[in-house]
KOLRO-878145 format. One line per 5 residues: number of its first residue (from 1); for each residue x, y, z of N, C-alpha, C, O, CB. Coordinates in Angstrom, 2 decimals, padded with zeros to 5 digits. Glycine has a CB too. Example, Ala and Ser with C-alpha at 12.3 -4.5 7.8 and 13.67 -1.06 7.14 Angstrom:
1) 013.19,-005.69,007.80,012.30,-004.50,007.80,013.20,-003.30,007.80,014.24,-003.32,008.46,011.31,-004.47,009.05  012.85,-002.25,007.08,013.67,-001.06,007.14,012.90,000.03,007.87,013.41,001.14,008.04,014.08,-000.60,005.72
end
This chain:
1) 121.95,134.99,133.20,122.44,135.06,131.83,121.25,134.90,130.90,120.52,133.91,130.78,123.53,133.97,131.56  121.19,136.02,130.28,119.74,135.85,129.15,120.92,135.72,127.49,121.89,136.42,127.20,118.20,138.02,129.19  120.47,134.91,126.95,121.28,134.12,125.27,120.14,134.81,124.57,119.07,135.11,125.11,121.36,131.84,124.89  120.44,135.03,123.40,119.10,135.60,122.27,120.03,135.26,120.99,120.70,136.11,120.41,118.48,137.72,122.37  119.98,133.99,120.67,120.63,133.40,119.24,119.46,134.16,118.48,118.34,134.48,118.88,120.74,131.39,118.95
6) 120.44,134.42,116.58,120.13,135.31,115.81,119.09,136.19,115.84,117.97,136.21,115.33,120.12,134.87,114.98  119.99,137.22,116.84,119.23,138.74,117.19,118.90,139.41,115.84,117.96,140.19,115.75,120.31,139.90,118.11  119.61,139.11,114.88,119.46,139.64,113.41,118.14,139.56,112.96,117.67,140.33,112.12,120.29,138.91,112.41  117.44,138.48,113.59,116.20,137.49,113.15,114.49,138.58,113.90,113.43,138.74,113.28,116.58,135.36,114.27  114.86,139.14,115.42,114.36,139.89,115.91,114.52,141.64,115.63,113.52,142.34,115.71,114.61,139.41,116.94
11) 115.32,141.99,115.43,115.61,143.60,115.29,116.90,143.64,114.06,117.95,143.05,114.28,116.22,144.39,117.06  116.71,144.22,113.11,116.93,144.98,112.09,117.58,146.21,111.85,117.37,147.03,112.75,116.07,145.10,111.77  118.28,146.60,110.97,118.80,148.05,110.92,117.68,148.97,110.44,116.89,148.54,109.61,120.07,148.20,109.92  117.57,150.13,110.88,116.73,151.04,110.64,116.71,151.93,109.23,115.86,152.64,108.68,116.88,151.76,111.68  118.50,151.43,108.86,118.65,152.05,107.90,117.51,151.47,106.36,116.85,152.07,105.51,120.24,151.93,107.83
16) 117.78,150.13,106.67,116.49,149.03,105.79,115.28,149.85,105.53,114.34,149.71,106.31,115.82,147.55,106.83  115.15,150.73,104.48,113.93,151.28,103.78,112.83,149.99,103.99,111.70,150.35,104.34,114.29,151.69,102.00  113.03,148.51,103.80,112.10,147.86,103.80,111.69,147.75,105.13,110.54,147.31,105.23,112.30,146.82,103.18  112.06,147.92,105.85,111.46,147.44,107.62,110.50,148.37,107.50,110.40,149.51,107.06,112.55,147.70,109.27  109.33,146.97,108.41,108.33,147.73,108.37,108.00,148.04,109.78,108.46,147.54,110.81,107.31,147.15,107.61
21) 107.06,149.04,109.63,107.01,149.91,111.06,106.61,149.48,112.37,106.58,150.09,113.44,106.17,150.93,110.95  106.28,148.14,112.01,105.98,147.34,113.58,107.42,146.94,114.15,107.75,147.07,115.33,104.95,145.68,113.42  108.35,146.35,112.94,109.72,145.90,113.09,110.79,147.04,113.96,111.80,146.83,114.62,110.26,145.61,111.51  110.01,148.41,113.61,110.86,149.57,113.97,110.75,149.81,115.48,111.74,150.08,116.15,110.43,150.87,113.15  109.27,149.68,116.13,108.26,149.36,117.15,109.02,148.89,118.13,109.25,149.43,119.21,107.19,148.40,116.78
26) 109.52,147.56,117.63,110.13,146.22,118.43,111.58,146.39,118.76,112.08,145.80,119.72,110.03,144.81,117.50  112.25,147.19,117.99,113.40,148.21,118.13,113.93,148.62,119.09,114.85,148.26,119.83,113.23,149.15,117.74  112.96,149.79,118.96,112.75,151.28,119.69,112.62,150.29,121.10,113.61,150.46,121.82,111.06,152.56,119.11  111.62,149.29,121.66,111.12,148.45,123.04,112.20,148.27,123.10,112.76,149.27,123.54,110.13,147.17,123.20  113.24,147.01,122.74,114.62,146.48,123.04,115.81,147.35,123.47,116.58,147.43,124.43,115.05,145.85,121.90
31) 115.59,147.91,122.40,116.65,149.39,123.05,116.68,149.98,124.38,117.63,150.13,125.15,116.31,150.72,122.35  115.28,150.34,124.52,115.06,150.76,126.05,115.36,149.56,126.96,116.21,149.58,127.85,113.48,151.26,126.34  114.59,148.54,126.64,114.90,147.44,127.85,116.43,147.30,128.20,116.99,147.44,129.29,114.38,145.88,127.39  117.06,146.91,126.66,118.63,146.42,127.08,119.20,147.62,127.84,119.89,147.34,128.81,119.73,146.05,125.65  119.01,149.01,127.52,119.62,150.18,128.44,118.67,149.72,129.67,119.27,149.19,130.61,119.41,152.04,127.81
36) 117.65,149.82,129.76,117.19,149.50,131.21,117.97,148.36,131.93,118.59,148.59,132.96,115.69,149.09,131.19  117.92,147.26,131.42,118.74,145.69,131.84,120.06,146.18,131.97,120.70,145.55,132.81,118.74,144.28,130.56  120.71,147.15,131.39,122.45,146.92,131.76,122.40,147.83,132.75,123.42,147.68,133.42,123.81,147.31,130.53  121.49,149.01,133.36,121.91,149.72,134.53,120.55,149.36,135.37,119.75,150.24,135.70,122.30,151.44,134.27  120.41,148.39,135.57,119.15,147.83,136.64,119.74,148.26,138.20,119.01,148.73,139.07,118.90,145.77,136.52
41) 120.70,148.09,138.31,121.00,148.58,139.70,122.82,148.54,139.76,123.68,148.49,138.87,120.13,147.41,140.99  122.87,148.59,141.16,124.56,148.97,141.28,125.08,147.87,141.27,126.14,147.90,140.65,125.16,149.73,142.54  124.69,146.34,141.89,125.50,145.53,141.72,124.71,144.28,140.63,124.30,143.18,141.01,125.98,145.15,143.18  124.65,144.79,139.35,123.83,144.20,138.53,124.77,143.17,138.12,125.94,143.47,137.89,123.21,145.08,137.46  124.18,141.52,137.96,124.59,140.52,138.04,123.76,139.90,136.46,123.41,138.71,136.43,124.32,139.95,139.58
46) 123.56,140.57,135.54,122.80,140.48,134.36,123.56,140.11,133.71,124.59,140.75,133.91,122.18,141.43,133.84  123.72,139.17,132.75,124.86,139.48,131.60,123.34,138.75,130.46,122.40,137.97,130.64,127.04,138.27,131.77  124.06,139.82,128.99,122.82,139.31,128.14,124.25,139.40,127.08,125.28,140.06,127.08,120.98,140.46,127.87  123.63,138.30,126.18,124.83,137.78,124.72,123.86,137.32,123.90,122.94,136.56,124.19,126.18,136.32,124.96  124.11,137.83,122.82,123.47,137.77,121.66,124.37,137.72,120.58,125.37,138.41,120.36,122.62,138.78,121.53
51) 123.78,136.60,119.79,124.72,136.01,118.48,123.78,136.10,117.19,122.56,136.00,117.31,125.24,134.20,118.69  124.24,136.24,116.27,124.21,136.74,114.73,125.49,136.26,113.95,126.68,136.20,114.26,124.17,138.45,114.64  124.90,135.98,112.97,125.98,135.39,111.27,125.82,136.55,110.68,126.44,136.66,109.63,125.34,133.89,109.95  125.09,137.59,111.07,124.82,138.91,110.37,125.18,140.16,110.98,124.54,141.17,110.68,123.48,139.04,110.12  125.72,140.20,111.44,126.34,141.77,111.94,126.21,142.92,111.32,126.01,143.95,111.98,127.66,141.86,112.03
56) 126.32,142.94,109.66,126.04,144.28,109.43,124.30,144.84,109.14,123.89,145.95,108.78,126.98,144.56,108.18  123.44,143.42,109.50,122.09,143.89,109.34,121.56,144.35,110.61,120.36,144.66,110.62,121.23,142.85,108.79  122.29,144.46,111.79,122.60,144.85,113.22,121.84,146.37,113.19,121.74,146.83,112.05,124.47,144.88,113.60  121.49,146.92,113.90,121.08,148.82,114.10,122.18,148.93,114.76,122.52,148.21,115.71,119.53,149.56,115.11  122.99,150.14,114.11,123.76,150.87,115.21,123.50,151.37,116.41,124.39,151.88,117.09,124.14,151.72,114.85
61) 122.20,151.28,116.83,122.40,151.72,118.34,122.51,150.43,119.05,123.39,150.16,119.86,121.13,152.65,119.00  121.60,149.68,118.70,121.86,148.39,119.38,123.44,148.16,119.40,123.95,148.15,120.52,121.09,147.17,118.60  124.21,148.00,118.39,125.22,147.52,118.46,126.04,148.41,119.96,126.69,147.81,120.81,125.79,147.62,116.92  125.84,149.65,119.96,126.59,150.78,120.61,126.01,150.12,122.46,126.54,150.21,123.57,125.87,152.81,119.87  124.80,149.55,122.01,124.90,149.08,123.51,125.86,147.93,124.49,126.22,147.92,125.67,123.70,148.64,123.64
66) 126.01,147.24,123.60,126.60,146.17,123.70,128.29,146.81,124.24,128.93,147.73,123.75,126.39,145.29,122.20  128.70,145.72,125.68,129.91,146.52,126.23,131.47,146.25,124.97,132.34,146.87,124.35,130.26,145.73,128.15  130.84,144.66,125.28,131.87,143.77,124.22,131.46,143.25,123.01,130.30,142.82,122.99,132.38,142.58,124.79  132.15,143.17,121.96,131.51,142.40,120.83,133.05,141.45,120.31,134.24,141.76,120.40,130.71,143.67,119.44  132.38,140.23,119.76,133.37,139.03,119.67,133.35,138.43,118.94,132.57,137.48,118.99,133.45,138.25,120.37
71) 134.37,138.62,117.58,134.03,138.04,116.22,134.79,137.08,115.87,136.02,137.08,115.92,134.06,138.91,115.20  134.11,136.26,115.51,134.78,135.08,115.30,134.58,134.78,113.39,133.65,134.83,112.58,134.00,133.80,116.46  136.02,134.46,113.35,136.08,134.22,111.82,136.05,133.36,111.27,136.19,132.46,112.10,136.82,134.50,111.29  135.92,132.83,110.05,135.67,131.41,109.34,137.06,130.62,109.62,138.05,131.18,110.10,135.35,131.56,107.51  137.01,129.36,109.29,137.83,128.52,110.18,138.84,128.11,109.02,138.48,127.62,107.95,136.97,127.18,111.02
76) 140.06,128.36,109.36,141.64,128.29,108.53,141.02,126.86,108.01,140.02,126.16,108.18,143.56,128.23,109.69  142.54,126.87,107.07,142.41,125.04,106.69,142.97,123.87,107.53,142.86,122.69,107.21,143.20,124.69,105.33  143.65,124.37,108.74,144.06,123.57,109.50,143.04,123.46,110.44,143.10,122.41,111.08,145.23,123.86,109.93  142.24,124.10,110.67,140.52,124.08,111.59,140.01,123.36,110.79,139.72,122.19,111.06,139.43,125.54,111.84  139.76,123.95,109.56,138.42,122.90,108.98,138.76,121.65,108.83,137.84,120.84,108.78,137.81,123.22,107.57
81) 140.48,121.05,108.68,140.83,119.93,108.66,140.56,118.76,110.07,140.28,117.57,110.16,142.11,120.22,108.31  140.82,119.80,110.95,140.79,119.07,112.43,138.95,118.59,112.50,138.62,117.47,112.90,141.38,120.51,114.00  137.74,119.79,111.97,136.63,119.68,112.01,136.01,118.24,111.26,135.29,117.48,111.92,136.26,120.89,111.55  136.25,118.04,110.30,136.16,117.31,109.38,136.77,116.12,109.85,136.05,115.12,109.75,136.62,117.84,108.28  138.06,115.92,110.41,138.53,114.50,110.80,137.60,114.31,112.36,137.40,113.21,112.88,140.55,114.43,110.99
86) 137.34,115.05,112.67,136.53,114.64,113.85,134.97,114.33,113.94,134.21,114.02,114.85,136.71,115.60,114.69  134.87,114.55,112.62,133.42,113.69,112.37,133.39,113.16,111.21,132.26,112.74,110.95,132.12,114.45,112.44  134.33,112.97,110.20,134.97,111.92,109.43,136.43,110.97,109.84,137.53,111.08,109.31,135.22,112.63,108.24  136.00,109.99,111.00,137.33,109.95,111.53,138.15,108.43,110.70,139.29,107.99,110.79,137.16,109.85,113.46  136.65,107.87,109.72,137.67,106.71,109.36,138.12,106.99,107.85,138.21,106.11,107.00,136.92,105.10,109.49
91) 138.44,108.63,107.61,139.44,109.20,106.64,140.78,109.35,106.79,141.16,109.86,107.84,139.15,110.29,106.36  141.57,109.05,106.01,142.86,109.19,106.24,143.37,110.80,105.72,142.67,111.68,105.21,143.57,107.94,105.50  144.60,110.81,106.00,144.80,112.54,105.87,144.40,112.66,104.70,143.24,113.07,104.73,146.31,113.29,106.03  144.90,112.44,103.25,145.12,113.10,101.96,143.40,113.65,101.91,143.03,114.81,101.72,145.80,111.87,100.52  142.54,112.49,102.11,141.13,112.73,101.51,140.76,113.34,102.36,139.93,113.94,101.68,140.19,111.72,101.16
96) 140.55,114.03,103.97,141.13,114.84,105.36,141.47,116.59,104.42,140.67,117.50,104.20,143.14,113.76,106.23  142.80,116.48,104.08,143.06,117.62,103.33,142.45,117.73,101.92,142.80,118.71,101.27,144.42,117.73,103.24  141.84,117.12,101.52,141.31,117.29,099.89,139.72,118.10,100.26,139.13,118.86,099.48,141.06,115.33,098.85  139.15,117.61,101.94,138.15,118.17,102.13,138.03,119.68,102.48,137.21,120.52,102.09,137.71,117.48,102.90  139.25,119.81,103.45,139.27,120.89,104.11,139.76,122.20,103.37,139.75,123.33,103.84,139.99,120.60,105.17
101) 140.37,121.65,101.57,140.54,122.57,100.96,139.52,122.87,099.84,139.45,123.85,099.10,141.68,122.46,100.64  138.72,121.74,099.90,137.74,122.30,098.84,136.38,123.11,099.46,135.52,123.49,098.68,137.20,120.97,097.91  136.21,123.40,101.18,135.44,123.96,101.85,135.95,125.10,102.78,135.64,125.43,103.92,134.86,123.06,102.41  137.01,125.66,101.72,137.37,127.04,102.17,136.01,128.00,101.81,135.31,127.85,100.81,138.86,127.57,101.33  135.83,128.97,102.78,134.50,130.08,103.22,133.37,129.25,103.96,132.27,129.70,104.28,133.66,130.87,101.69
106) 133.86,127.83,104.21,132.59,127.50,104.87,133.36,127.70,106.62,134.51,127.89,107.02,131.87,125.60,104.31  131.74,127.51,107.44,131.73,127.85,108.57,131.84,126.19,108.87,131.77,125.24,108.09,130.51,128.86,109.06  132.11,126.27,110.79,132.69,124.94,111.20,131.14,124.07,111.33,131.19,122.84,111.28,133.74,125.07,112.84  129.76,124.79,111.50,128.58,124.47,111.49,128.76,123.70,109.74,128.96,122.50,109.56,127.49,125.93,111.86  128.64,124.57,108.81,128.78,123.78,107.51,129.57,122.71,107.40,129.16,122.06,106.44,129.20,124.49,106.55
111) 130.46,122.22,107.87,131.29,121.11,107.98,130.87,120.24,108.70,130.89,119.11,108.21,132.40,121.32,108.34  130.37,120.39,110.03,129.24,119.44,110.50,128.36,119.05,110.06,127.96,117.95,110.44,128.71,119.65,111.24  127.81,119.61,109.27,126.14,119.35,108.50,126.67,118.55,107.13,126.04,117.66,106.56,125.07,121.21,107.95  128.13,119.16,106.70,128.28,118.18,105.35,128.71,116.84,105.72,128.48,115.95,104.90,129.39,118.72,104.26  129.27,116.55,106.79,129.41,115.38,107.31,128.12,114.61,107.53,127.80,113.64,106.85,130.13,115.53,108.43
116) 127.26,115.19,108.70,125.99,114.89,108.70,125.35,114.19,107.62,125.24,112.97,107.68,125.42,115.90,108.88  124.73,115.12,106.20,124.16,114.99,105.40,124.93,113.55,104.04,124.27,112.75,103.38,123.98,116.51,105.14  126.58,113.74,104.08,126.84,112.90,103.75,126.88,111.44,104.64,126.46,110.55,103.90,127.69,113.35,103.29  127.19,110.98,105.79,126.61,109.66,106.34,125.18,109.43,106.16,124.67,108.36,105.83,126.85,109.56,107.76  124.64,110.41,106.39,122.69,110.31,106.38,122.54,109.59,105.09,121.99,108.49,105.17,121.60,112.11,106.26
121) 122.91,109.98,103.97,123.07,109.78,102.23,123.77,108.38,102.06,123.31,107.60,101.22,124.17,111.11,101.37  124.82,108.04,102.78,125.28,106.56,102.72,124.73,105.57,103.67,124.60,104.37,103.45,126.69,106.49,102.93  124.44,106.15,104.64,123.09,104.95,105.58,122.18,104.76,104.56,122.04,103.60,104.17,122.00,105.67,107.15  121.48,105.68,104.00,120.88,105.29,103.11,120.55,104.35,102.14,119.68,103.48,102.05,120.97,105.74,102.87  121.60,104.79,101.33,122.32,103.99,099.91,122.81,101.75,100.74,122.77,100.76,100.01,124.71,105.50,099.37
126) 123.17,101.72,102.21,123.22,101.29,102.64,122.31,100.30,103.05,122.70,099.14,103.14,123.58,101.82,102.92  121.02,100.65,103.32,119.78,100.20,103.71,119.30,099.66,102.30,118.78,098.56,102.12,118.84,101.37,104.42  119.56,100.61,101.31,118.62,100.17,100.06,119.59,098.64,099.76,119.10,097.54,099.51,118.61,101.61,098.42  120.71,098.90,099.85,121.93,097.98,099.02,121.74,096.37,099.94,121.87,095.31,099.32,124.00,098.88,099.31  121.41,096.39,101.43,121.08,095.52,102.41,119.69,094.85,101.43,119.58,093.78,100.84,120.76,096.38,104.07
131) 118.93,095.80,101.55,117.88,095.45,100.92,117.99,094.19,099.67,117.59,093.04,099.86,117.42,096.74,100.43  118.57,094.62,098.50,118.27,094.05,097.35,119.85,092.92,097.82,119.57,091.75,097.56,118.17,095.32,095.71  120.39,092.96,098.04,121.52,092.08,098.57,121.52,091.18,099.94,121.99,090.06,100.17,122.60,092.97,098.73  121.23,091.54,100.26,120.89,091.00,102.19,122.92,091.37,102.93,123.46,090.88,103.92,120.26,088.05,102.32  123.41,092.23,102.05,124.88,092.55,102.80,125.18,093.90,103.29,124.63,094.73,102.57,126.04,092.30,101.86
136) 125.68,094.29,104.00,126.15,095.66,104.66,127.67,095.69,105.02,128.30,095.28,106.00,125.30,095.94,106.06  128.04,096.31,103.89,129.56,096.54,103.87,130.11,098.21,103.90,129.21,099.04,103.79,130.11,095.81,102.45  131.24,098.61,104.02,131.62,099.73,105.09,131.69,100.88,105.12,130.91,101.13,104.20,132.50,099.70,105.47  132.02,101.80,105.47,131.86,103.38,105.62,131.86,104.15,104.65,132.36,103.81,103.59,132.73,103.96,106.30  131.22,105.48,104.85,131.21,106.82,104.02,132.75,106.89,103.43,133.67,106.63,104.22,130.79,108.29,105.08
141) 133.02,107.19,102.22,133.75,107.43,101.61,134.46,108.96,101.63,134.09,109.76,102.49,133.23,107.00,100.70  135.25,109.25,100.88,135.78,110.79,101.00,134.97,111.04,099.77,134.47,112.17,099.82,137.64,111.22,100.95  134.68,110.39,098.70,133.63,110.85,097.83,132.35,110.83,098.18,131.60,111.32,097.34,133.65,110.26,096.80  131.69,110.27,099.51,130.60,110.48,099.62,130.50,112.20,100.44,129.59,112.99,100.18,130.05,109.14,100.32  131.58,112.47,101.40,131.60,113.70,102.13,132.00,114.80,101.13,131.74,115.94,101.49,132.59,113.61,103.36
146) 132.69,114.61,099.73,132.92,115.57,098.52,131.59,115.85,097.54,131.75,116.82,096.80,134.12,114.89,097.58  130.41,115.21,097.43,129.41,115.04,097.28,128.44,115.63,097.86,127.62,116.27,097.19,129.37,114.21,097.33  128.35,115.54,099.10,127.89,116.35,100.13,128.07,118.00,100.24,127.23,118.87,100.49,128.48,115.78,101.20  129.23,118.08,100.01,130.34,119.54,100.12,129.51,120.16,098.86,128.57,120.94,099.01,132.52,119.27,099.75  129.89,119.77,097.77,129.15,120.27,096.38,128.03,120.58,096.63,127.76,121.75,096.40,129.01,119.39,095.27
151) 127.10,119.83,097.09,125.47,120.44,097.56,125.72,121.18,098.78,124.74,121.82,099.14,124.18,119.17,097.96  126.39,121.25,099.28,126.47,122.60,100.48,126.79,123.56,099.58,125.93,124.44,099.49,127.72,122.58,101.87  127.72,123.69,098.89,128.17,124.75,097.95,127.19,125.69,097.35,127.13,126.91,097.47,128.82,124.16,096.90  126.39,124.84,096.62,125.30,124.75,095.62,124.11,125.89,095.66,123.63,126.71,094.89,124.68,123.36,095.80  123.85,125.31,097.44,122.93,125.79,098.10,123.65,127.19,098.66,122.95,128.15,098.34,122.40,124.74,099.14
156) 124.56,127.50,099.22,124.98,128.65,099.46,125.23,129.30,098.86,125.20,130.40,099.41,125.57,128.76,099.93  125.76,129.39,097.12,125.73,130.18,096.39,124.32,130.67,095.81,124.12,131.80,095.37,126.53,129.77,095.65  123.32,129.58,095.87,121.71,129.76,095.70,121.58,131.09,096.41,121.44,132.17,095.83,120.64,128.45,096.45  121.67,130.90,097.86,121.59,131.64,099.25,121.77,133.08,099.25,121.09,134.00,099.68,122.61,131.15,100.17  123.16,132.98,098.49,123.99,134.40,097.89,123.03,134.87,097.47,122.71,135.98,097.89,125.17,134.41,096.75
161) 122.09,134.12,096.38,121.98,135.10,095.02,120.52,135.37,095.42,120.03,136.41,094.99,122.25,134.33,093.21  119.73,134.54,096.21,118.86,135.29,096.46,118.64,136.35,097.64,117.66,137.05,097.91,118.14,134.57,096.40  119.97,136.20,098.28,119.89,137.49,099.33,120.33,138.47,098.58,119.97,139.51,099.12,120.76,137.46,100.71  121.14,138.79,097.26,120.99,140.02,096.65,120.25,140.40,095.94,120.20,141.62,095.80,121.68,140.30,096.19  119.14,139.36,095.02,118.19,140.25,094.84,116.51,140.06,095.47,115.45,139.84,094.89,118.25,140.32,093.42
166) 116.73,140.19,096.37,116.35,140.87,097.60,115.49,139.28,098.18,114.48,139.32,098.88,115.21,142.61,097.28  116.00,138.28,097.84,114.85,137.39,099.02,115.38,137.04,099.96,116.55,137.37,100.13,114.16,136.08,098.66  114.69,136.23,100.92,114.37,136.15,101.99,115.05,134.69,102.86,114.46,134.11,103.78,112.96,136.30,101.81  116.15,134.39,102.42,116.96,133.02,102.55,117.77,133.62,103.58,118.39,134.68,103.45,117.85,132.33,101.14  117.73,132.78,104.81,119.17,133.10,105.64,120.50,132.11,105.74,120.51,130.88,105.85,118.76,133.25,107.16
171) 121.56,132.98,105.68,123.02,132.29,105.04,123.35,131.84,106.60,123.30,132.75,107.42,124.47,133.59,104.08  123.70,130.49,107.09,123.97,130.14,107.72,125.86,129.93,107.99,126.28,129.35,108.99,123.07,129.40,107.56
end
């Protein structure tokens, strides 16, 4: 089993006036290999999977090689709810559902990381507060993980705007 996480990152659509001609190079090689790699012999025991958040920056031939393709979609509000209580677990439902509806279009990775980034932010605030107090009293809040969410937001609409006019940020 050969994995190649964001193939998007290695090969490009051709259609991209900006690709430049080494990028096209590296292409044209892969192409041949992966047709070489999927008929290597008769009882070929190869399997190759490759993942992308970007699919339509994909080359159509590449794509045409590929036997199966498997898309997975952004996660309902009853997913992102389950996501969120499982790494915010000392939330109770309401603040549970107040999260999972204010992080509709995010991915289940973004919900991990806003969890993440919000405990990281209250350990913090935590350490300093130990500090000038000598006390350590209790958990991330649903306003500290709504806080968090807003700067995920923030940054992905940033993300947006500079992938349309034309920079170089990848939307996770």
């Amino acid at each position: 089993v050969i994995f190649i996480d964001e193939i998007d990152s290695l090969v490009g659509s051709r259609d991209n006036i900006q690709m430049h001609e080494a990028s096209r190079r590296i292409l044209s090689v892969i192409l041949q290999r992966i047709e070489g790699f999927a008929t290597s012999s008769s009882e070929n025991k190869n399997v190759l999977i490759c993942a992308t958040n970007r699919k339509s920056d994909l080359d159509a031939a590449l794509l045409s090689r590929y036997d199966v393709i498997i898309q997975y979609s952004l996660p309902d509000l009853e997913t992102r709810k389950a996501v969120f209580k499982k790494y915010a677990k000392q939330l109770g439902r309401m603040p549970l559902n107040t999260l999972a509806e204010s992080s509709e279009g995010m991915s289940n990775r973004d919900i991990k990381e806003i969890c993440e980034h919000a405990e990281r932010s209250w350990a913090s605030k935590m350490i300093e507060q130990a500090d000038v107090t000598g006390i350590k009293q209790g958990l991330p809040t649903s306003s500290d993980y709504l806080e968090s969410l807003e700067i995920r937001k923030k940054a992905k609409e940033m993300s947006q705007l500079e992938m349309k006019s034309g920079g170089g940020s990848i939307d996770r």
